[in-house]
N, C-alpha and C positions, 0 to 999 in steps of 0.2 A: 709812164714809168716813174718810178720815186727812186732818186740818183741816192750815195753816198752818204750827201750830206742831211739828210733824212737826221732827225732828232729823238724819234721815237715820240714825240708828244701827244699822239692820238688823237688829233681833233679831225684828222682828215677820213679816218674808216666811220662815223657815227654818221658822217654829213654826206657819204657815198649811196644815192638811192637805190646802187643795183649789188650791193654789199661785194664789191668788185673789188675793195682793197681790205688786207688783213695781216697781220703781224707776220712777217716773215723771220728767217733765223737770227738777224741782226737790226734788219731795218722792215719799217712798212713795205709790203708790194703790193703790186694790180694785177689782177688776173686778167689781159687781155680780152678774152672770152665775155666777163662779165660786162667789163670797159662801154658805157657810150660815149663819154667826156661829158655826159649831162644831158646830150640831147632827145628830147622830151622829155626829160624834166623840168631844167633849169635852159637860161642864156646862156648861162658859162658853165665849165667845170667847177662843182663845190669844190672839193680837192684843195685846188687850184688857186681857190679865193680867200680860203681859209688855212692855207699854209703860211705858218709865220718864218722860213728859213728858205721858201721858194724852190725848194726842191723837184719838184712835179713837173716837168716837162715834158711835151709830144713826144713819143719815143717813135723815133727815125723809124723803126725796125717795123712800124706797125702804123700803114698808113691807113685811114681808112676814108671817102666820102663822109658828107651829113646823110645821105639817103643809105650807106651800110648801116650807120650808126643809129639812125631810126628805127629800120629793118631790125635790127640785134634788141634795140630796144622795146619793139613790138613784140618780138617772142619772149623776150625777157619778162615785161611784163603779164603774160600769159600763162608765166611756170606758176 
């Protein structure tokens, strides 16, 4: 999830390889659905690494395993 203090700077939707975040009405968001936090692609969330105001945090509300997170990224990669 991208909290509040979100800046609009845009470095974090280019660097997302499942194009899982996108301009929302006021700030960046993530479409859960698309969400792996990176894995298989990266070790870390790009997001993540490349926010300069640290905004990105695990959203409580959406837990997932590294094996859902694969799985999603498996089909994901297949669309």
């Amino acid at each position: 999830m991208i909290t509040d203090e979100c800046i609009n700077c845009d470095v974090c939707e280019p660097v997302c390889p499942n194009k899982a975040i996108y301009q929302g009405e006021s700030i960046f968001e993530i479409d859960p659905l698309r969400c792996t936090e990176c894995v298989g692609h990266f070790d870390v969330p790009q997001c993540v690494a490349v926010c300069p105001v640290d905004c990105i945090p695990l959203n409580p509300d959406v837990v997932e395993t590294r094996e859902e997170l694969l799985l999603k990224y498996e089909k994901l990669t297949k669309e």
